[in-house]
C-alpha positions as CSV (number, residue, x, y, z in Angstrom):
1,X,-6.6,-14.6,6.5
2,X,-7.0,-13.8,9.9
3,X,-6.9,-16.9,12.1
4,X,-3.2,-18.2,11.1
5,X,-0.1,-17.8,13.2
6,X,1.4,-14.8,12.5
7,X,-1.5,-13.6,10.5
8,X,-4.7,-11.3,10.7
9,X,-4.5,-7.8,12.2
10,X,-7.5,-5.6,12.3
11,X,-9.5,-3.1,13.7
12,X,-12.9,-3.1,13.0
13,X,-14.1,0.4,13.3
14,X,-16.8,1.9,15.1
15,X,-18.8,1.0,17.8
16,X,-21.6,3.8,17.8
17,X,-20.3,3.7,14.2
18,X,-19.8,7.0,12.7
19,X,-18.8,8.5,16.0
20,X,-18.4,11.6,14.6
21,X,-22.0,12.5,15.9
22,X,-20.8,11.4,19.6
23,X,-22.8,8.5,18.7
24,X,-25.9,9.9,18.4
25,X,-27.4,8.8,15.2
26,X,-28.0,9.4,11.4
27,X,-25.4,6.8,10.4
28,X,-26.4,5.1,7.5
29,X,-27.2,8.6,5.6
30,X,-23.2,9.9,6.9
31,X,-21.8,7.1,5.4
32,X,-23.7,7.3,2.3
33,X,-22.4,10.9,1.9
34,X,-18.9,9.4,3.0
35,X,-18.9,7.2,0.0
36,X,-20.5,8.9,-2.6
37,X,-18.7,12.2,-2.1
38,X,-16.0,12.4,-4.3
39,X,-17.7,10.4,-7.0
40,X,-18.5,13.7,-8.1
41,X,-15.8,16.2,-9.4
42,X,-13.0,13.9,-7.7
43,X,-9.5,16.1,-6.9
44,X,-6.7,15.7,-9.5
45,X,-4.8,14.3,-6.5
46,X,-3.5,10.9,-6.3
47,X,-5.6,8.1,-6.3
48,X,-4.2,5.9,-3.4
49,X,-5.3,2.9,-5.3
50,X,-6.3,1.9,-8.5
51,X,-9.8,1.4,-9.8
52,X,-12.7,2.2,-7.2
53,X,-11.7,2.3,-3.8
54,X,-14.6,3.0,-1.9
55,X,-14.1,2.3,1.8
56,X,-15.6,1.8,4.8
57,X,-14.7,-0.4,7.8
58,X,-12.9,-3.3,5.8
59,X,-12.3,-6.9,6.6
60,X,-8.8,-8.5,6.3
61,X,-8.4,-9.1,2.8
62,X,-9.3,-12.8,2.0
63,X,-8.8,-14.9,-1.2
64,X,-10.7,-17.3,-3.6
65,X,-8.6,-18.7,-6.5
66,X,-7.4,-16.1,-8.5
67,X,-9.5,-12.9,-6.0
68,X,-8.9,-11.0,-3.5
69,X,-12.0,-9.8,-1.7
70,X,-12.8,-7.5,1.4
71,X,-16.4,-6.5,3.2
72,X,-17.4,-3.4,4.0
73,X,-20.1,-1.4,5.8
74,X,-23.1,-1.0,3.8
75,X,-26.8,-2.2,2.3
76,X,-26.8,-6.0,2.5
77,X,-22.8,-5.9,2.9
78,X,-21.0,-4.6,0.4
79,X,-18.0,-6.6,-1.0
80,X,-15.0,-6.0,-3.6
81,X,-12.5,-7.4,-4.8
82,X,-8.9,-7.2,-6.7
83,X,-6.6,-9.5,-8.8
84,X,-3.4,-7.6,-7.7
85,X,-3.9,-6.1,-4.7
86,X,-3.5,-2.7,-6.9
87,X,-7.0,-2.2,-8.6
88,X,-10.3,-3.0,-6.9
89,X,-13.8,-3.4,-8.6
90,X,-17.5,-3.3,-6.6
91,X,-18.3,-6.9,-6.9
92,X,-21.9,-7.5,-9.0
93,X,-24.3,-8.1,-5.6
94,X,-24.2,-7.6,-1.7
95,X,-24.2,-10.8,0.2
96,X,-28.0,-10.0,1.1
97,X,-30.1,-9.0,-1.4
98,X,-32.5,-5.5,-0.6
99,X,-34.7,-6.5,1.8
100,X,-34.1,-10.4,2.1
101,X,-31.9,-10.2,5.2
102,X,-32.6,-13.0,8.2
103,X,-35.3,-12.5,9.5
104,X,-34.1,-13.2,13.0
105,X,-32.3,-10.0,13.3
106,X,-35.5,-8.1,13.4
107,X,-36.3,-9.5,17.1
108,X,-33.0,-8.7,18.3
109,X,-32.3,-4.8,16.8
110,X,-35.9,-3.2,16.2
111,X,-35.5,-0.8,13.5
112,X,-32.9,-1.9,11.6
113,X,-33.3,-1.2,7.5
114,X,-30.5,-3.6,6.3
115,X,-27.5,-1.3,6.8
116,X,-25.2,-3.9,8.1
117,X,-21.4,-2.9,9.8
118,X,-18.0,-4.0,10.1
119,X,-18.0,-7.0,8.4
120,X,-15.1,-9.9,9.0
121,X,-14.4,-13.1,6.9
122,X,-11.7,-16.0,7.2
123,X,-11.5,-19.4,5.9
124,X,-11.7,-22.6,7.7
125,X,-12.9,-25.7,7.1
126,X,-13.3,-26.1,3.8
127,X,-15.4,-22.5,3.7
128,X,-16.0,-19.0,4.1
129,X,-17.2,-17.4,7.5
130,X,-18.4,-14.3,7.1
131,X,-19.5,-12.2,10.6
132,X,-21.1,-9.4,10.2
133,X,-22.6,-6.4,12.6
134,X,-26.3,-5.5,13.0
135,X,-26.9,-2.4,15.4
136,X,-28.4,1.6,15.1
137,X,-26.9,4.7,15.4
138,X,-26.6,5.9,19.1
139,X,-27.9,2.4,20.4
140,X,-25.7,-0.7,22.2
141,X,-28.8,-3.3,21.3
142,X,-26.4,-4.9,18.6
143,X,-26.0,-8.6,17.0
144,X,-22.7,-10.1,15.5
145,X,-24.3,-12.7,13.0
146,X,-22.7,-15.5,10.7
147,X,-23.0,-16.7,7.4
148,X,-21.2,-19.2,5.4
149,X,-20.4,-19.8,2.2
150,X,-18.0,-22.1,-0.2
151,X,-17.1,-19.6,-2.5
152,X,-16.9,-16.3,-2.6
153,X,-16.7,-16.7,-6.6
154,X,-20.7,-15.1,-7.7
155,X,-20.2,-16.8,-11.0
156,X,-19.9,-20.3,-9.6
157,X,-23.0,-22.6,-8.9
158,X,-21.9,-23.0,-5.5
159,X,-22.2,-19.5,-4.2
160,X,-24.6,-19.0,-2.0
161,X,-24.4,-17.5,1.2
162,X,-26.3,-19.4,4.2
163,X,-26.9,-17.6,7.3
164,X,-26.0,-19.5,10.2
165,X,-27.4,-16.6,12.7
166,X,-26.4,-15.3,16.3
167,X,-23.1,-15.4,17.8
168,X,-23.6,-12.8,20.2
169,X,-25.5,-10.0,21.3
170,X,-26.1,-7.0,23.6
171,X,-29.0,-5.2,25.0
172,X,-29.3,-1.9,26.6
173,X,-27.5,-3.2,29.4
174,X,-25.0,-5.3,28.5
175,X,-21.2,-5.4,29.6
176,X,-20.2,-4.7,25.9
177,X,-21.9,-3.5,22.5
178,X,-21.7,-6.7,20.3
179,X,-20.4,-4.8,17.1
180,X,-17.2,-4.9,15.5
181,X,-16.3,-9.0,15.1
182,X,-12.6,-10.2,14.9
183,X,-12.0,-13.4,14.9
184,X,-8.2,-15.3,15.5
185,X,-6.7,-19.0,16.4
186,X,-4.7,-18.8,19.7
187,X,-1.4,-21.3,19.8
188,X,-3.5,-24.1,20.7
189,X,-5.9,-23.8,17.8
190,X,-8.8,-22.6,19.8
191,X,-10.9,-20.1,18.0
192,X,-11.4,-16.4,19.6
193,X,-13.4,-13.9,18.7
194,X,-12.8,-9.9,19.8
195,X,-15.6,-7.8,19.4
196,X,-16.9,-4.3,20.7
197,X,-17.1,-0.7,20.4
198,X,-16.6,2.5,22.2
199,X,-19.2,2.5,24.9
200,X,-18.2,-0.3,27.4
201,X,-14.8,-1.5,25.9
202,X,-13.2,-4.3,24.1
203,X,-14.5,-8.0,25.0
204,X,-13.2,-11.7,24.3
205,X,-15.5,-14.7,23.7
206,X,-14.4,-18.4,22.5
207,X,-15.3,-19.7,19.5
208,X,-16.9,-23.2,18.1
209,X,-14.0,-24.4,15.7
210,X,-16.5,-26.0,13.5
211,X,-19.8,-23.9,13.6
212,X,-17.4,-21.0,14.2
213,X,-20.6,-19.7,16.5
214,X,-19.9,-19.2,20.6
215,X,-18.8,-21.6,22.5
216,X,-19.6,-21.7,26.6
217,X,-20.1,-18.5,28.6
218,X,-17.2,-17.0,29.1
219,X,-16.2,-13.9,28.3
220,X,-12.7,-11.4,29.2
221,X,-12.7,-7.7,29.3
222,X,-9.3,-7.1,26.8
223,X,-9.6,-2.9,26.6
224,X,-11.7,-0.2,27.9
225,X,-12.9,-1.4,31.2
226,X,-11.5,1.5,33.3
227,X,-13.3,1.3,36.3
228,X,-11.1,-0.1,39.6
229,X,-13.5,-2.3,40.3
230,X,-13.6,-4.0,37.0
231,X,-16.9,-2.7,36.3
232,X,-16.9,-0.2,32.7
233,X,-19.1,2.5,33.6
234,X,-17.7,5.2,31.3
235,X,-17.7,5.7,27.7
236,X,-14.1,4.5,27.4
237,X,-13.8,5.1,23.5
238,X,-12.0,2.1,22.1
239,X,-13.5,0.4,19.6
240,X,-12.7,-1.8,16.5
241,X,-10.2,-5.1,18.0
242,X,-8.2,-7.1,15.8
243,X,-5.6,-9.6,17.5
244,X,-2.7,-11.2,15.7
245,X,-0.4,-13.1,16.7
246,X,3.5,-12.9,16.2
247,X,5.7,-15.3,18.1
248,X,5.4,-15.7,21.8
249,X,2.8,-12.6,21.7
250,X,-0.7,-11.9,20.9
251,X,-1.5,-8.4,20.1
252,X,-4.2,-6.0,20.2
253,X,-5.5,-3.3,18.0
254,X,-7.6,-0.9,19.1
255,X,-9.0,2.5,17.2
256,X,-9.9,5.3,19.6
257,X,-11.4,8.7,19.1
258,X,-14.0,9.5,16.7
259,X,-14.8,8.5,13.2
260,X,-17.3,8.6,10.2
261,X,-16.9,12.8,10.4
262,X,-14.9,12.8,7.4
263,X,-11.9,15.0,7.2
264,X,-13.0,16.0,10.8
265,X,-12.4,12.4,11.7
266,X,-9.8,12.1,15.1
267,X,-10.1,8.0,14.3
268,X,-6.4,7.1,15.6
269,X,-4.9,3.1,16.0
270,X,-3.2,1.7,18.8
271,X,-2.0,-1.5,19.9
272,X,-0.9,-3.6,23.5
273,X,0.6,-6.9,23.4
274,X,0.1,-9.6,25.8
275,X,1.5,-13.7,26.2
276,X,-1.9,-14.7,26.8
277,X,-5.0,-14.3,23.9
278,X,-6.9,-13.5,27.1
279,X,-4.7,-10.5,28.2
280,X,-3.6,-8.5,30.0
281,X,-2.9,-6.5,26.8
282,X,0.0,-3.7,27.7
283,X,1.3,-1.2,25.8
284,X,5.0,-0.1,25.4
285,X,5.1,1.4,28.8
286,X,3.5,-1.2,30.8
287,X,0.3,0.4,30.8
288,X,-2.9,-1.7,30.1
289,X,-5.0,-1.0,27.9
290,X,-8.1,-1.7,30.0
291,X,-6.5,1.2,32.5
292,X,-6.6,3.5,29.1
293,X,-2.9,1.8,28.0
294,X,-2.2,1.6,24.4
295,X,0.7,2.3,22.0
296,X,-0.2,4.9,18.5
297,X,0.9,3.1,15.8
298,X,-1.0,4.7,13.2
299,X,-3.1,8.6,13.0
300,X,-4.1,11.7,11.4
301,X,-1.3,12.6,8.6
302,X,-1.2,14.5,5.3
303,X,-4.6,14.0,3.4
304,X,-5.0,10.5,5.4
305,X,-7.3,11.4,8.0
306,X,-8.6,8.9,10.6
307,X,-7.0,6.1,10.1
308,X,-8.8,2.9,11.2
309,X,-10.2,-0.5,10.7
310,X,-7.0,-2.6,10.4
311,X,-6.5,-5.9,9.0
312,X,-3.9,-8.1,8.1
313,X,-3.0,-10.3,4.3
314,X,0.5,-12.4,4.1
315,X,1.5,-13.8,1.1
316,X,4.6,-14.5,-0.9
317,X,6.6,-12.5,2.2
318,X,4.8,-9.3,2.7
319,X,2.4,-8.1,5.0
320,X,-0.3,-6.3,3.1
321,X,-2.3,-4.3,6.1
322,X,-5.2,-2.5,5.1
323,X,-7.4,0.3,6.7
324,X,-10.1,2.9,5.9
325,X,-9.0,6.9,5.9
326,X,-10.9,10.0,5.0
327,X,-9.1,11.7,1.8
328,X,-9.3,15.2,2.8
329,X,-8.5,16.4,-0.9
330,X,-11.4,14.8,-1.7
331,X,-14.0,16.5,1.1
332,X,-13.7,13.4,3.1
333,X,-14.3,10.4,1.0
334,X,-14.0,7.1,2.8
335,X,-11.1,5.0,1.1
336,X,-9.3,1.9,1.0
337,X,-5.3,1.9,1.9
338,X,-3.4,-1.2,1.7
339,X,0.2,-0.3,3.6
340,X,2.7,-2.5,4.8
341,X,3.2,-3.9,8.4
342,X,6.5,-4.8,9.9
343,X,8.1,-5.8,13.1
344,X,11.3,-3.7,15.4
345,X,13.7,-5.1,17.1
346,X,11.5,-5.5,20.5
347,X,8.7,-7.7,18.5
348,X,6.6,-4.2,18.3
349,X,4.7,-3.8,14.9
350,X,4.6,-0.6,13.0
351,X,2.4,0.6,10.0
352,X,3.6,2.3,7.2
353,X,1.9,3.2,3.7
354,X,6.1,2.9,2.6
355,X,6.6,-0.2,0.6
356,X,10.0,0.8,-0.4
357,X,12.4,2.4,2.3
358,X,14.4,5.6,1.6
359,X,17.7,4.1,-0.8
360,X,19.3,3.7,-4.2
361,X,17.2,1.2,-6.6
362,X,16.7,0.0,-10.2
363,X,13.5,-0.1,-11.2
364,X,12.9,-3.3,-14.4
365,X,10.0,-3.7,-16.3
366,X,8.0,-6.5,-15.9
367,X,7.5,-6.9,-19.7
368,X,10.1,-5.6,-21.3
369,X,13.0,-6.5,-18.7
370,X,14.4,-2.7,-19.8
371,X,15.2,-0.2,-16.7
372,X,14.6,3.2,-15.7
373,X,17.0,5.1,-17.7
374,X,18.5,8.9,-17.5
375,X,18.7,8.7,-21.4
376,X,21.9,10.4,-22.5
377,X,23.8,9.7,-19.0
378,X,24.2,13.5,-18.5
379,X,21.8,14.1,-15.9
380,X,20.9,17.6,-17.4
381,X,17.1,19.0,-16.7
382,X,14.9,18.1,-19.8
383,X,16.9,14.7,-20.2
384,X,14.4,12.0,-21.0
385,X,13.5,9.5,-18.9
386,X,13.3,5.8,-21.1
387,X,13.9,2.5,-20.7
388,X,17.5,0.7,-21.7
389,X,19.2,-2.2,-21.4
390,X,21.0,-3.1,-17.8
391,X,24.3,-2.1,-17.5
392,X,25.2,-3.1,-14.1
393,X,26.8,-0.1,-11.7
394,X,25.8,2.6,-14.2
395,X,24.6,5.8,-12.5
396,X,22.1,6.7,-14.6
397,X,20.2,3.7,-14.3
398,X,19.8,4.4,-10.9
399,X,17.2,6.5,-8.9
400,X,16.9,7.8,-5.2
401,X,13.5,6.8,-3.8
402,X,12.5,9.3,-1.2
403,X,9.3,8.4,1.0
404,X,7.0,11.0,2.5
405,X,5.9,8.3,5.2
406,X,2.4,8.0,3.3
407,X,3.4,6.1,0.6
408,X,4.6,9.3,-2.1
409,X,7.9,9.3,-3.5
410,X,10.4,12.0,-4.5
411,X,12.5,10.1,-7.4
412,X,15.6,11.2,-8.1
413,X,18.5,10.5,-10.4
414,X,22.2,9.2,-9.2
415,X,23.5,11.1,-12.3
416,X,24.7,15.0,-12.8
417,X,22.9,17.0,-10.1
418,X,20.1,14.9,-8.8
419,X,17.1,16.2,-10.7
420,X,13.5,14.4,-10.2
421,X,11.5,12.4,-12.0
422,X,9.4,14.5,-13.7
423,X,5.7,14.8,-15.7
424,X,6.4,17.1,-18.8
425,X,4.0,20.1,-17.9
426,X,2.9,18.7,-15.0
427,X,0.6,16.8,-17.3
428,X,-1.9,14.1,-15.6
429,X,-3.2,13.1,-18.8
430,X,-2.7,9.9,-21.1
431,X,0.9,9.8,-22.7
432,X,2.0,12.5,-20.0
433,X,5.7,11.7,-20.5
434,X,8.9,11.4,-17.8
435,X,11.9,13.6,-17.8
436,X,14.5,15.2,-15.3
437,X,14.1,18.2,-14.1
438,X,14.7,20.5,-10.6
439,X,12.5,19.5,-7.4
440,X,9.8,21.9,-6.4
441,X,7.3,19.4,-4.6
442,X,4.8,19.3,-7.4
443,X,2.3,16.8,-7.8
444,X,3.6,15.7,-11.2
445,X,7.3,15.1,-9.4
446,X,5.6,13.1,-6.5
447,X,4.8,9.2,-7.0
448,X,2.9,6.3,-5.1
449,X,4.4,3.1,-5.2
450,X,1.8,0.3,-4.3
451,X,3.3,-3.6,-4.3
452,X,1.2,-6.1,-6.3
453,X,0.3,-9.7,-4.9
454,X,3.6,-10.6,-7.1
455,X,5.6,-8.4,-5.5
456,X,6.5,-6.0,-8.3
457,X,4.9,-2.6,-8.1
458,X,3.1,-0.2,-9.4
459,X,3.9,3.8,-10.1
460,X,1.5,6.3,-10.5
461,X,1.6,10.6,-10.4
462,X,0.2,12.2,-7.4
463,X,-1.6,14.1,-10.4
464,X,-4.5,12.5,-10.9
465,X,-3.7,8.7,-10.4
466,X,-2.6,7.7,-13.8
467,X,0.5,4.8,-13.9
468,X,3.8,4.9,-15.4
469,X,4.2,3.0,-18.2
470,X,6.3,1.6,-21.5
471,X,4.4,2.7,-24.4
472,X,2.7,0.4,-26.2
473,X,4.5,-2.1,-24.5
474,X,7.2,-1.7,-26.6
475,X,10.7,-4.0,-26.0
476,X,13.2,-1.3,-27.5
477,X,15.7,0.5,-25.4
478,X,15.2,4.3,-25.7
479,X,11.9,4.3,-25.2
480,X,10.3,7.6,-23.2
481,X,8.4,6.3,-20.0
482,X,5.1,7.9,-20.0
483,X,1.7,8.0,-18.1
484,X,-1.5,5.4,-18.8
485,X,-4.7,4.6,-17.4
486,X,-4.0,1.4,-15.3
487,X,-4.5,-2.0,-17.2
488,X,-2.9,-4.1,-14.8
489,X,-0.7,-5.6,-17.7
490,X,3.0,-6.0,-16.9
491,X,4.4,-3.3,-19.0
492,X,2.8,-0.9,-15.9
493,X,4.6,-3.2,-13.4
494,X,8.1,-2.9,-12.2
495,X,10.7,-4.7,-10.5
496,X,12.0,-2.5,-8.0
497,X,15.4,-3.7,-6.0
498,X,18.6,-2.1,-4.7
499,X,20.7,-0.7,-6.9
500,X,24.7,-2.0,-6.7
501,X,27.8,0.2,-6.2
502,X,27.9,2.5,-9.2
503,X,30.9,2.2,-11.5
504,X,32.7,5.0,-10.5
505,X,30.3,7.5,-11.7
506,X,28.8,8.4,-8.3
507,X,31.8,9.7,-6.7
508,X,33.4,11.4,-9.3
509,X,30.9,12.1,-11.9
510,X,30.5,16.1,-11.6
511,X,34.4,16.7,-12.1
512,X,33.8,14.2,-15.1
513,X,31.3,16.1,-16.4
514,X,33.2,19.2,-16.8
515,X,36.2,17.5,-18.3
516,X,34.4,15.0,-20.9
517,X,32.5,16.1,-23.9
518,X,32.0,13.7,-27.3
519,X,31.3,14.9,-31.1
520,X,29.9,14.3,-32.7
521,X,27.1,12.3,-31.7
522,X,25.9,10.6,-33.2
523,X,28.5,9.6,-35.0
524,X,29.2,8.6,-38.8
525,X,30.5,5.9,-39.6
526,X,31.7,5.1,-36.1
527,X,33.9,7.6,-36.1
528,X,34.2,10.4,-32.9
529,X,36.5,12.8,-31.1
530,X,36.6,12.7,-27.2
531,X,37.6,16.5,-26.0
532,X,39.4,16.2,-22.5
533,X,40.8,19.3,-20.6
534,X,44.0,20.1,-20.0
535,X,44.5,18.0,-16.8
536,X,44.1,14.9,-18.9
537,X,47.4,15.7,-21.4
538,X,49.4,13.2,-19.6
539,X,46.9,11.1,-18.0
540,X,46.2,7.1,-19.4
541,X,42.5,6.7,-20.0
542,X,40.6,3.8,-20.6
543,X,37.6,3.8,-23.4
544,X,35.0,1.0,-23.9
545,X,31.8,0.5,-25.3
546,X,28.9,-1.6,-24.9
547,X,25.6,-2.5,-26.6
548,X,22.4,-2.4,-25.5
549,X,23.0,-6.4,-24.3
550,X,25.4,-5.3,-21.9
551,X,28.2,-7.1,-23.7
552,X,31.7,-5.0,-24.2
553,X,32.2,-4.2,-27.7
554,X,35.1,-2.0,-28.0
555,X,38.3,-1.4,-25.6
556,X,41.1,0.6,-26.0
557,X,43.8,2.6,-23.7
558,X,45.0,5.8,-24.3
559,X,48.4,8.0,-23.0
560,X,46.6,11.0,-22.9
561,X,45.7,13.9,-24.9
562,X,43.5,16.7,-24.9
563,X,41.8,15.6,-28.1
564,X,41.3,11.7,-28.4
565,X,40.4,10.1,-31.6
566,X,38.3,7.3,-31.9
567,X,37.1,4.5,-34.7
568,X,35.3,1.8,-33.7
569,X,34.6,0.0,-37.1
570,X,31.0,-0.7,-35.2
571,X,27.7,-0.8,-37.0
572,X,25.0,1.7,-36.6
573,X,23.3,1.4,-33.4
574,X,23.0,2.9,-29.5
575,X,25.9,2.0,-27.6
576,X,27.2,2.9,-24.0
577,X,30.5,4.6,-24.2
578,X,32.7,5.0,-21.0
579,X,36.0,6.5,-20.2
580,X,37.8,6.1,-17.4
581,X,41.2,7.3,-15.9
582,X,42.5,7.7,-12.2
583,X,40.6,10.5,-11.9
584,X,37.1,9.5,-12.4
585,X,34.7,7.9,-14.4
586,X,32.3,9.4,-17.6
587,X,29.6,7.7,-18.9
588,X,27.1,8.7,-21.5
589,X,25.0,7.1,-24.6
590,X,26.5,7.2,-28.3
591,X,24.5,6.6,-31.6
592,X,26.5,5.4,-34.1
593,X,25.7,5.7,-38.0
């Protein structure tokens, strides 16, 4: 929630809303068309989310027991809401029913038809405060308004929203458009509220700590106000604040350029930071951004276009920021993105749709407690890709996430040559399953990784959305990982941590390779030949197996030889059979019957 230390972070968007028209009207129809396109022949590309993630100018996330909801633009004010932070549902009814909106706002913004904007809610006192925007296209004769209700649960006999009315509002000539609410608790506990949008600048008003309404007269230019003389008399284009503060400073996110165009969308976020709520706010180079100062954190990259609207969810030690984007493989569709937000080593925040930085990693099923195996231990393209038992160090239980800086993944394995996770076929469809196989950049070798309220995460294709999974949620080691329509059931979730020093298979695994080789496999009656090259006549190896628990089963040394012999007197089963020597390590899988 948004007015705790440390907490709450967002841009509201638009000012003139859907500034894609200059701010010159037909708004509620564009973002209609924003929404709905897509809903309609949707690209096989990824789905950055899970379930529908329809999009426009969100709150900060805020919870209710077991929920997650945010607001949005639209009739009566749209709301939706998750149970992981992964998959997001259209909740059953907007906060105002068609038609039944207060009726003050009708003498304050003549004309208005009930498409509200920008909504904002945060939790104090016991209850929800939900501030919402009331303006038309083109026009700076705008209302923030407040409601308040203690549940945001529409099931419960409690719910029911009660509008509390004005905050604060602007006329035709007033020093800023009263759009765009943001509300956060200074050190002291006093209660703030930004607000404003792209005509005259960014604005700062005190709040009530108990009605959460406005409190006194006063009133701080924080962005925009451009003119020398401290009077805004130019369009300054900054819109959407959000303060949070971090430490000793409070800081300021803006959105600048235009929005609500689609994939034509220049939307773009900065920031400024200042030791005071009421400014000035400065951006990395001293500039402020009422003098047109401000930092990019966040813009225009790959299919995310416009980024904008940020806000700010911590729990259980991550930073969950969200914004709105225009997909454009999906002819501009407004969408949800819920990224990460961090800090550098001069207290300076960036954004980042990377949950996972570039490294070496094991990735463990949440239900079966199996990992993310190169099944065979060769590495070689067509290898599936199961689940086995943990075997600390081993190579092929350990994968190279790449990040693209928007979330995707290349996923590669730390055995044989490095080949990628792989879709069969490229295959987006149900049971699509996972193998090795050479990196060309298609969509079924690229991944997004989204991190659940938990903190495990989720992995779906870039083609068409669909989560990788354990089949049928089975526990046995061997299993092929495969593709599913997302449940949100823990067999689709996974563990995902650094991986530890390989066992000697990383260094010295492709001159292994070439000097190893079993048979048969599997083997009867326990019995096998290991075929070393020449270079191992006179060298001692070690051989040793494991089961699938992990747990050493069989040891023995050898002199050397070219052709080792081996009986295990082990029962029929899958066991993990290495061999090591001064040379190197080999390790590959060995079924015994």
């Amino acid at each position: 929630m948004k007015n705790t230390l440390t907490t709450t972070l967002r841009p509201d968007l638009h000012v003139g809303r859907f500034a894609g028209f200059a701010h010159s009207g037909g708004r509620p129809l564009r973002l209609l068309l924003l929404l709905l396109i897509g809903l309609l022949g949707l690209s096989p590309d990824a789905w950055a989310l899970q379930g529908n993630d329809n999009c426009h100018d969100p709150s900060s996330i805020v919870k209710d027991g077991s929920k997650y909801w945010i607001f949005t633009t639209g009739t009566g004010i749209y709301g939706m809401y998750s149970t992981d932070l992964v998959k997001w549902e259209s909740g059953p009814r907007p906060v105002f029913a068609a038609g039944a909106y207060p009726s003050w706002i009708k003498t304050k913004v003549p004309g208005f038809t009930g498409d509200f904007w920008a909504p904002e809610c945060v939790f104090r006192n016991g209850k929800f405060y939900l501030y919402y925007s009331v303006s038309t296209f083109g026009s700076s004769v705008s209302t923030i308004g407040l409601a308040t209700n203690v549940t945001l649960d529409p099931t419960s006999p409690s719910y029911q929203w009660v509008d509390q009315g004005e905050v604060v509002s602007s006329g035709a000539g007033s020093a800023c458009n009263a759009i765009d609410p943001a509300v956060v608790t200074d050190a002291s506990g006093g209660l703030w509220m930004s607000y404003g949008s792209f005509f005259k600048g960014i604005g700062l008003i005190r709040l009530d700590g108990s009605t959460g309404k406005r409190s006194g007269t006063s009133f701080t230019w924080l962005a925009g106000n451009v003119a020398a003389d401290g009077v805004s008399r130019s369009n300054s284009g900054s819109e959407a604040p959000y303060i949070v503060r971090n430490g000793s400073y409070y800081y300021l996110f803006i959105n600048k350029g235009a929005c609500c165009n689609g994939s034509s969308s220049t939307y773009y976020i900065q920031v400024g930071r200042s030791t005071s709520i009421t400014g000035p706010y400065v951006d990395k180079n001293g500039v402020d951004l009422n003098r047109n100062g401000g930092t990019t954190l966040l813009a225009t990259q790959g299919k995310y276009v416009g980024p904008g609207h940020v806000g700010l969810y911590q729990e259980n030690g991550a930073n969950y920021f969200t914004h709105h984007y225009y997909d454009s493989n999906q002819n501009g569709r407004a969408r949800l993105s819920v990224g990460n937000m961090g800090w550098d080593g001069a207290n300076w925040p960036f954004l980042t749709r990377d949950w996972l930085a570039a490294g070496r990693y094991t990735l463990r099923n949440q239900s079966s407690n199996l990992v993310w195996d190169a099944w065979g231990c060769t590495g070689a393209s067509g290898q599936a890709i199961a689940q086995g038992s943990y075997s600390a160090g081993l190579a092929c239980q350990q994968w190279n996430l790449t990040p693209d800086n928007n979330g995707e993944y290349k996923i590669t394995s730390a055995v044989g040559a490095g080949l990628a996770a792989d879709v069969v076929n490229n295959n987006p469809g149900n049971g699509a399953k996972l193998q090795l196989y050479a990196y060309s950049g298609i969509a079924g070798q690229r991944f997004k990784i989204e991190r659940t309220n938990a903190g495990s995460y989720v992995v779906s294709s870039v083609n068409g959305g669909r989560v990788v999974e354990v089949p049928g949620c089975s526990a046995t080691a061997g299993v092929q990982l495969a593709l599913y329509d997302y449940l949100a059931n823990n067999c689709q979730k996974w563990g995902i941590v650094p991986a530890p020093a390989a066992r000697g298979v990383l260094a010295a695994q492709t001159t292994a390779l070439r000097n190893v080789s079993v048979f048969p496999n599997p083997a009867e009656q326990g019995r096998f030949v290991l075929d070393l090259s020449e270079e191992f006549r006179n060298t001692p190896v070690t051989i040793t197996l494991t089961d699938t628990q992990g747990r050493t089963v069989y040891s023995r040394g050898s002199a050397g030889g070219v052709a080792i012999p081996v009986e295990t007197g082990l029962r029929t089963g899958l066991y993990l059979l290495s061999v090591s020597s001064t040379q190197g390590s080999y390790s590959q899988k060995i079924v015994l019957q």
